[in-house]
MARZADREN-869042 format. One record per residue (C-alpha): residue in three letters; x, y, z. Coordinates in steps of 0.001 Angstrom, whole numbers, padded with zeros to 6 digits, always signed. Each point is the difference from the previous one (the first is absolute). Example, Ala and Ser with C-alpha at 12.3 -4.5 7.8 and 13.67 -1.06 7.14 Angstrom:
2
ALA+012300-004500+007800
SER+001370+003440-000660
//
This chain:
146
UNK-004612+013195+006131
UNK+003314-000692-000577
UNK+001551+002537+001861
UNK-002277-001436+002805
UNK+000707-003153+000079
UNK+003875+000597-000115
UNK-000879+002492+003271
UNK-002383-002751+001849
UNK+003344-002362-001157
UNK+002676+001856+001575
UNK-002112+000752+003140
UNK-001024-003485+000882
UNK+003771-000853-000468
UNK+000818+002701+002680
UNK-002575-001478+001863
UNK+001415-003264+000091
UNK+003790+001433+000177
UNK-001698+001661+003372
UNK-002188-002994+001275
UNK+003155-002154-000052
UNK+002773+002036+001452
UNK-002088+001863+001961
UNK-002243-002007+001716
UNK+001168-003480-001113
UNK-003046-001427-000924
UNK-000363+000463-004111
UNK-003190+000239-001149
UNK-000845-003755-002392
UNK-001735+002138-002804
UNK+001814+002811-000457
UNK+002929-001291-002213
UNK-003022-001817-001940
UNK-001795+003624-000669
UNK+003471+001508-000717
UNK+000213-003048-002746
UNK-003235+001126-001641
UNK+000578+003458-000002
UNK+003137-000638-001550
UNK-001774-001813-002920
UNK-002739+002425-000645
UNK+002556+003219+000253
UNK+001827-001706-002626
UNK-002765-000772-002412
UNK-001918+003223+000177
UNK+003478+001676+000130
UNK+000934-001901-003472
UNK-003259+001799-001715
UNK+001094+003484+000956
UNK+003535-001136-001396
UNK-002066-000818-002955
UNK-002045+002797-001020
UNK+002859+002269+000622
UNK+002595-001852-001950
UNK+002210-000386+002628
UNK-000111-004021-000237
UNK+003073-001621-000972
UNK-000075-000764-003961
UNK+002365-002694-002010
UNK-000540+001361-003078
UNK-000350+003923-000180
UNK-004070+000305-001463
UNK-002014+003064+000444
UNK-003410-000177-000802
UNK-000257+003827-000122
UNK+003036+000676-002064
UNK-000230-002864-002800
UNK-001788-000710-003003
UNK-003216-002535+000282
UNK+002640-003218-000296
UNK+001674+000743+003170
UNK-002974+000977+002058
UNK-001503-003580-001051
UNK+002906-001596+000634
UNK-000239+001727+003294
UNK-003751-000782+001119
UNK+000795-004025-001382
UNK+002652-000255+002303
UNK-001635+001256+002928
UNK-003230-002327-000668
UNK+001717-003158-000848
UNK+001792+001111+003882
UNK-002951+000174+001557
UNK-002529-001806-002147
UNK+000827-003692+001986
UNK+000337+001964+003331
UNK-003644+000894-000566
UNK-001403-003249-000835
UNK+001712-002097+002602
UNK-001271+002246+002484
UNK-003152-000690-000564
UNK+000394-003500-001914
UNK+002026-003426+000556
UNK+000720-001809-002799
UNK-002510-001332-002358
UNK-002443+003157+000806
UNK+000172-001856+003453
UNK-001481+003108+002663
UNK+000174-001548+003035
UNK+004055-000489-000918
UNK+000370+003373-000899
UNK+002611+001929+002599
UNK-002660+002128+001737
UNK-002355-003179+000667
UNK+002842-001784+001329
UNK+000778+002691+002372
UNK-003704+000867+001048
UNK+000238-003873+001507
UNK+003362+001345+002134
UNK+000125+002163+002926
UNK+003525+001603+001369
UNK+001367-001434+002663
UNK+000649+003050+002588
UNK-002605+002416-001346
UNK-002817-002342-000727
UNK-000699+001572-003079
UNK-001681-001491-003410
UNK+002917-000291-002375
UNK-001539+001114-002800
UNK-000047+003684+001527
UNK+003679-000184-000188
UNK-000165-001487-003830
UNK-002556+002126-001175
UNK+002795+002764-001030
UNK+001264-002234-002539
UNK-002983+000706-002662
UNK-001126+003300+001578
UNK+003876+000937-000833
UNK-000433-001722-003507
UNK-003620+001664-000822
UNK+001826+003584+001090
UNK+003004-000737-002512
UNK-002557-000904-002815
UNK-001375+003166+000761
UNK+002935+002000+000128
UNK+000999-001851-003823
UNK-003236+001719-001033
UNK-000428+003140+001530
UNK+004371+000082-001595
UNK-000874-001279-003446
UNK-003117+002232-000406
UNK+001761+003206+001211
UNK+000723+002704-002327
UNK+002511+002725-000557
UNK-000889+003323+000656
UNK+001478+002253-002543
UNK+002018+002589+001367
//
């Protein structure tokens, strides 16, 4: 999905590159659409990065490599990350739902596309539930002896 969306990105930007030298007449929702695109490449793109270790790291920890300290060291790091991300997705502040970030956007449309915003903010937890998942499926994986 990724992959696609960084495609259906780069395409729409031709498109527009085209529509306004071309023809001069730009199409209104086109740099909108490249916008979203751009933000759903790069969040799905991050959880490849993830489950195949290629994210950037500040401290050097490999869950596969090091004893039980490091790999919990590891998971709390990534869960106190995206622990809040979660919750203020869905919730405001004091438990508040209707001023959590996806309610807030379900009351917005986009201005050239006409689009419910909370399409465009729905990768934010979908992108956080797939890194949770990746933790797991890393933390639970075991060596095969060679």
């Amino acid at each position: 999905m990724a992959k696609l969306a960084l495609t259906g990105m780069a395409l729409t930007v031709l498109l527009q590159i085209w529509a306004r030298y071309g023809f001069d007449y730009p199409f209104s929702w086109t740099e909108e659409l490249a916008r979203y695109l751009m933000i759903w490449a790069g969040l799905l793109g991050a959880t490849c990065a993830f489950k195949r270790r290629l994210d950037p790291t500040v401290v050097q920890v490999n869950p596969e490599d090091k004893g039980l300290l490091h790999r919990a060291i590891f998971a709390l790091t990534v869960v106190i990350f995206l622990t809040p991300i979660l919750y203020y997705s869905f919730y405001g502040p004091n438990m508040t739902f209707e001023r959590g970030f996806l309610w807030r956007s379900s009351n917005r449309l986009s201005q050239g596309m006409g689009i419910n915003m909370a399409l465009v903010g729905a990768i934010v937890p979908l992108s956080c539930a797939v890194l949770l998942l990746h933790l797991a499926a890393l933390l639970t994986k075991h060596k095969v002896p060679q």
